[in-house]
C-alpha positions as CSV (number, residue, x, y, z in Angstrom):
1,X,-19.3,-13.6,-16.0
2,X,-19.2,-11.9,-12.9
3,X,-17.3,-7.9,-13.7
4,X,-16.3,-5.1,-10.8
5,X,-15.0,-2.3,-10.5
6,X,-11.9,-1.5,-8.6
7,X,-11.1,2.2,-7.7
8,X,-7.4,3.0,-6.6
9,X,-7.3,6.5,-4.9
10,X,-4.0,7.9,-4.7
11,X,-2.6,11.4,-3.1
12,X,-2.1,12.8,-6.8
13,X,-4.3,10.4,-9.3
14,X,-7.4,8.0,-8.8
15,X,-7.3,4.8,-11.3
16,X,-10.2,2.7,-12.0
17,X,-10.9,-0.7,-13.6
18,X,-13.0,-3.0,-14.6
19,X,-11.9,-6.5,-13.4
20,X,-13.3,-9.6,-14.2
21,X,-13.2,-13.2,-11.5
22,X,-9.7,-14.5,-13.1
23,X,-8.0,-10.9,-11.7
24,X,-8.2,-9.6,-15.9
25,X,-8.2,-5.8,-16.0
26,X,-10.7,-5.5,-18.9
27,X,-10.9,-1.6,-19.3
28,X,-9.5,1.3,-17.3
29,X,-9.7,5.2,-16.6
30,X,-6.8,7.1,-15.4
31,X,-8.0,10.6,-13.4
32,X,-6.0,13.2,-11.7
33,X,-6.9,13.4,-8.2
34,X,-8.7,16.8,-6.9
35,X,-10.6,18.1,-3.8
36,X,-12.7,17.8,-2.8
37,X,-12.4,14.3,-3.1
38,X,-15.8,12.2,-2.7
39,X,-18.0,14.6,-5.6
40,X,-14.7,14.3,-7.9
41,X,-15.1,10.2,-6.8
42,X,-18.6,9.9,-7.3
43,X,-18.5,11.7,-10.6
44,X,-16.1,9.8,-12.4
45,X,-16.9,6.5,-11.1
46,X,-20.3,7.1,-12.9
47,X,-18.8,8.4,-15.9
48,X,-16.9,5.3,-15.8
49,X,-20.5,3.0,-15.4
50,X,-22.2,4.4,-18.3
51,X,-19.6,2.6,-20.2
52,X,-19.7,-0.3,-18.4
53,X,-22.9,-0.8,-17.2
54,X,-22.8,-4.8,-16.5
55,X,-20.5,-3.9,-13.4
56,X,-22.3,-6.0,-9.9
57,X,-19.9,-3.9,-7.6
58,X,-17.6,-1.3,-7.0
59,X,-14.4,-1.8,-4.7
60,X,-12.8,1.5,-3.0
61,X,-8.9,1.2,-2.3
62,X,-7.8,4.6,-0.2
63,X,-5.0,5.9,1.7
64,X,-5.6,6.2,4.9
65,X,-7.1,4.3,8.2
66,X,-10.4,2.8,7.2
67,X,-13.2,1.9,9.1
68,X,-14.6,-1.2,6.4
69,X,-17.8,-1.6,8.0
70,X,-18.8,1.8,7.8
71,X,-17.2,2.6,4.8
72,X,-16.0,5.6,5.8
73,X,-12.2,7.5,5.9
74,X,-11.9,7.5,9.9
75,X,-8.1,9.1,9.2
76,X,-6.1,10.5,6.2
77,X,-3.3,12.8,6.3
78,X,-2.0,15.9,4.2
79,X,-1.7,13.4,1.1
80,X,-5.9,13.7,0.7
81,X,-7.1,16.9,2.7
82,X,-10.5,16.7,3.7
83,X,-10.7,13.1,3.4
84,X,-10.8,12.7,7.1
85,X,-14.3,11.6,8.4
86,X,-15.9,11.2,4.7
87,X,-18.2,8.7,4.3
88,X,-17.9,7.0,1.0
89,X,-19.6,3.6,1.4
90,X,-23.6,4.4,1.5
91,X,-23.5,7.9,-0.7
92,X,-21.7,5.9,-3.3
93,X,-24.2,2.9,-3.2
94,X,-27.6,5.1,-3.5
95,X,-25.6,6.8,-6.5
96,X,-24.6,4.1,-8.3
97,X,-27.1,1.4,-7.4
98,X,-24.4,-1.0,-7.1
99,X,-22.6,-2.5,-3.9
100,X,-19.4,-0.8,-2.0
101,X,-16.7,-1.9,-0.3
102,X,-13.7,0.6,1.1
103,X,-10.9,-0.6,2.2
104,X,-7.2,0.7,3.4
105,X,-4.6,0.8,-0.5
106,X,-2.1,-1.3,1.3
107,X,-4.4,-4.0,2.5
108,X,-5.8,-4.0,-1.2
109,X,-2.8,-4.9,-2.7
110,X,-2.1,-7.6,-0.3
111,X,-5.1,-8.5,-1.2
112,X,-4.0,-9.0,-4.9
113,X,-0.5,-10.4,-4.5
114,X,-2.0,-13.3,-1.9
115,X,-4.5,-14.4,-5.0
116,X,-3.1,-13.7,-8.2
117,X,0.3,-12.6,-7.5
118,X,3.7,-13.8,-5.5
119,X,1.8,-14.9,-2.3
120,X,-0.6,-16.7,-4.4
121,X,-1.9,-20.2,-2.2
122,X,-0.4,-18.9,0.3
123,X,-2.6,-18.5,4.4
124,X,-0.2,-15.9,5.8
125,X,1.3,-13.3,4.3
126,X,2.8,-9.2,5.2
127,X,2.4,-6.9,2.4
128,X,4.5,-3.5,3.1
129,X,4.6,-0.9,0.6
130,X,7.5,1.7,0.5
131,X,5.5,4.7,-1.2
132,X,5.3,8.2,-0.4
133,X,4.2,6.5,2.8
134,X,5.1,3.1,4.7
135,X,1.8,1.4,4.2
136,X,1.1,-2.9,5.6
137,X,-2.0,-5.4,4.8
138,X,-1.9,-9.0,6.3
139,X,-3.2,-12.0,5.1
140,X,-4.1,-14.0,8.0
141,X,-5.7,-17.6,7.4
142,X,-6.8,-16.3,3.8
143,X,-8.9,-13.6,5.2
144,X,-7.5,-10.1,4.9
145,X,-6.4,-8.6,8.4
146,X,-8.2,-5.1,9.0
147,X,-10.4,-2.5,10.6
148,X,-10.3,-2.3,14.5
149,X,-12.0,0.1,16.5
150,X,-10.3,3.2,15.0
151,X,-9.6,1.5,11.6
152,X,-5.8,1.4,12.7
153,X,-5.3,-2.6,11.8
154,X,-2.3,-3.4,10.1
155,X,-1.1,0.4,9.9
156,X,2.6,-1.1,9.8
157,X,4.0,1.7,8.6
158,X,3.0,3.6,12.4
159,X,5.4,1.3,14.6
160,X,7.8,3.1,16.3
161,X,11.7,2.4,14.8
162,X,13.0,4.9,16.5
163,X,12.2,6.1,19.9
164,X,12.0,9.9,19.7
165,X,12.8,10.2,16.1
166,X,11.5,12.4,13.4
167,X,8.0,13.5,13.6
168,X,5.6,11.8,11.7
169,X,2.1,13.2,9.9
170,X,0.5,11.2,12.5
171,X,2.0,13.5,15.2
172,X,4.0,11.6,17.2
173,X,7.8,10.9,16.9
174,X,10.2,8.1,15.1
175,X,7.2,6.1,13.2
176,X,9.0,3.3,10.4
177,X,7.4,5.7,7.5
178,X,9.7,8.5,8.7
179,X,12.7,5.8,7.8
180,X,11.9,3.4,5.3
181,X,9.3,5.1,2.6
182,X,10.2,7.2,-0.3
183,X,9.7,10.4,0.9
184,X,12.5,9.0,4.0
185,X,14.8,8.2,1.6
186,X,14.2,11.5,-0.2
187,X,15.3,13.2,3.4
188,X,17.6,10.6,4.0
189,X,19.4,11.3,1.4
190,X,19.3,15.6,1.3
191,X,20.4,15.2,5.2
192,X,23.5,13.3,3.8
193,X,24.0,16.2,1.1
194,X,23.6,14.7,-1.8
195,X,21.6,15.6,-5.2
196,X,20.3,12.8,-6.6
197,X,16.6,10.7,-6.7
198,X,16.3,7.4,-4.9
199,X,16.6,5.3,-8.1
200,X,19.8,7.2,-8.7
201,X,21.1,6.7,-4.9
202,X,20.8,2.9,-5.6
203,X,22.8,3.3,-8.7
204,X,25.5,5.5,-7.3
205,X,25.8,3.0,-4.1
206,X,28.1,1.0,-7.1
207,X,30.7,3.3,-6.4
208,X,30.4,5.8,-4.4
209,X,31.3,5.4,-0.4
210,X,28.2,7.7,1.0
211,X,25.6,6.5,-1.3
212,X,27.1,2.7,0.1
213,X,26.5,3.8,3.5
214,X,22.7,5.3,2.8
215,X,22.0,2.2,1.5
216,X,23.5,0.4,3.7
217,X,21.8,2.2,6.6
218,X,18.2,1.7,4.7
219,X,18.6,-1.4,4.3
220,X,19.8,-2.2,8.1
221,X,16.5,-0.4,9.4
222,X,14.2,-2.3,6.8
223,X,15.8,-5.9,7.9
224,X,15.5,-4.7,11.7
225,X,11.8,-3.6,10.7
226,X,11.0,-7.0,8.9
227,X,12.2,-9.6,12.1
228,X,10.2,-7.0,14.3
229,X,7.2,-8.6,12.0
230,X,8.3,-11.7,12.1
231,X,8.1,-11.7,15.7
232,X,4.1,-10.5,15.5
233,X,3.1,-12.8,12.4
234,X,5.8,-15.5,11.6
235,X,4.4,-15.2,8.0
236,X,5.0,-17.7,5.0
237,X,6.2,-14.6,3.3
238,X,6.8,-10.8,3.6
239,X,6.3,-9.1,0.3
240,X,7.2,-5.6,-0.6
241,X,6.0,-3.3,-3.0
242,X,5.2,0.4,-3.3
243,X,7.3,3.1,-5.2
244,X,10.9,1.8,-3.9
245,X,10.5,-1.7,-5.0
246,X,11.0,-0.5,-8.5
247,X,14.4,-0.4,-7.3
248,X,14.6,-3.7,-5.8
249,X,17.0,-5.7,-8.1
250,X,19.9,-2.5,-6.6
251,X,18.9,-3.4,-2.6
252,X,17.3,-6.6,-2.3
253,X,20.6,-8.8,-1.8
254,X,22.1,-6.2,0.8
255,X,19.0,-6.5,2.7
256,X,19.0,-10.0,2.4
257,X,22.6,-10.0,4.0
258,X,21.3,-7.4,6.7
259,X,18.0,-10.4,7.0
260,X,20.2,-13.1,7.7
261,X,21.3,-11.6,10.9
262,X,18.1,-10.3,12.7
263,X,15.6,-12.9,11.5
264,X,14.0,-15.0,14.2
265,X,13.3,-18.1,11.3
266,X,14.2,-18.3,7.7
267,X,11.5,-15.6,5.9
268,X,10.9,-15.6,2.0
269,X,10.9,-12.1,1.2
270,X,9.7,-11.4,-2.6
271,X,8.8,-8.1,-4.4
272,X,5.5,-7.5,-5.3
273,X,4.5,-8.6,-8.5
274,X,1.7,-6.1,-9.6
275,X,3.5,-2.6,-8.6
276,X,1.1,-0.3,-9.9
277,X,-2.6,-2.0,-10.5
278,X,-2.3,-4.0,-7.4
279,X,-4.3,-1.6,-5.1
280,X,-6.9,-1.8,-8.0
281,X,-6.8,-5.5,-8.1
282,X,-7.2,-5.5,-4.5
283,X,-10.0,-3.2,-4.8
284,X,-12.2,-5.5,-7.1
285,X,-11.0,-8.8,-4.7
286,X,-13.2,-6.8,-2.2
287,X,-16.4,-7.5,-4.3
288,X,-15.3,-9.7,-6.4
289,X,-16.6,-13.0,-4.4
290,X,-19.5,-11.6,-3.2
């Protein structure tokens, strides 16, 4: 039976897996994340082998722009300092023996939700998760959507929602992840005065006037952001997952109502189904058929 290993690399911890061809997590390891990154990464993913030694391939999900034929981080911001310009991919393999993929988080878990999760059967699919960051992956024909020439493909979360807007980590000014990701909502909602987390803004929405029109405003951008999408991809489905989604059951029918005026067609919007192991789900699916 044919066994990987998929590696999700987050800004504060790194989980790992072992995943088998029917998308079963079989073990896993749990590790804080700490710099600098690739010996802490190369260490614990063969601490991780000499337990699980029958493992054919090890699949790399990061944050960040990726360049997948390399292997290597091309960009990564403040979340992973000193990730920029690492190679991961051909270190990795003459350490391990084993064969490496590296791939962008995002596109991983679109990855996992198009074959085992809410997309599953499906050719075309958008995967946005709303995280610290605003991260994308598309599923385009099957085949995952990704690289280009500065690993920028499918880095949803860098189009431009508001033309001279806040700055973004990327350097320029009114990026979507400056409006619709969790850390936006956390400054959405300290510009607005109020003391509460995100989870809690959703809740207080119920009754409270201010919180209604944060939501309400959140929820207008994301719809706006979606047909935007729609326009590029006319998907079978938009899914969305990340940190916020947790929420989901609070927004999802406002956005809906915000979706039913901007959408070009009718668009099935689900939430993700795998919330926190889907980037390392994805992360095996990049080795997985080999």
């Amino acid at each position: 039976m044919s066994k990987v290993i998929g590696v999700d690399i987050g800004g504060t911890k790194i989980r790992m897996g072992v995943i088998d061809a029917e998308g079963r997590i079989l073990a896993e390891r749990q590790v804080k994340t700490e710099f600098p990154l690739y010996p802490h990464l190369e260490r614990h993913v063969l601490l991780f082998l000499e337990e699980h030694p029958d493992v054919s391939a090890i699949g790399i999900g990061t944050h960040g722009f990726v360049d997948p034929q390399a292997g290597s981080i091309v960009f990564a911001g403040d979340m992973l300092p000193g990730w920029t310009g690492t190679e991961v991919k051909a270190p990795l393999e003459q350490a391990t023996g084993r064969y490496v993929e590296v791939e962008n988080d995002a596109n991983c878990a679109a990855l996992a939700e198009a074959k085992f999760g809410a997309a599953t059967g499906l050719g075309r699919v958008v995967c946005i998760t709303l995280g610290t960051g605003l991260g994308g992956g598309i599923i385009w024909d099957g085949k995952l959507l990704s690289g280009g020439p500065h690993g920028g493909a499918a880095e949803l979360g860098h189009m431009i929602l508001y033309p001279n807007g806040s700055r973004c980590a990327c350097g320029r000014l009114g990026c979507a992840e400056q409006y619709l990701s969790g850390t936006a909502l956390v400054r959405r909602i300290k510009e607005a005065g109020l003391s509460v987390t995100p989870p809690e803004l959703f809740e207080l929405a119920e009754t409270d006037a201010q919180a209604q029109k944060l939501v309400a405003d959140f929820t207008e951008d994301l719809a706006i952001y979606i047909s935007s999408l729609q326009a590029i991809f006319d998907m079978d489905m938009l899914i969305i997952g990340g940190g916020v989604s947790e929420s989901a059951s609070a927004w999802i029918d406002e956005l809906k109502r915000q979706l039913a005026k901007v959408l070009l067609n009718p668009l099935p919007v689900e939430v993700a189904q795998f919330e926190n192991d889907a980037g390392m789900l994805g992360a095996a699916l990049l080795v997985l058929d080999r």
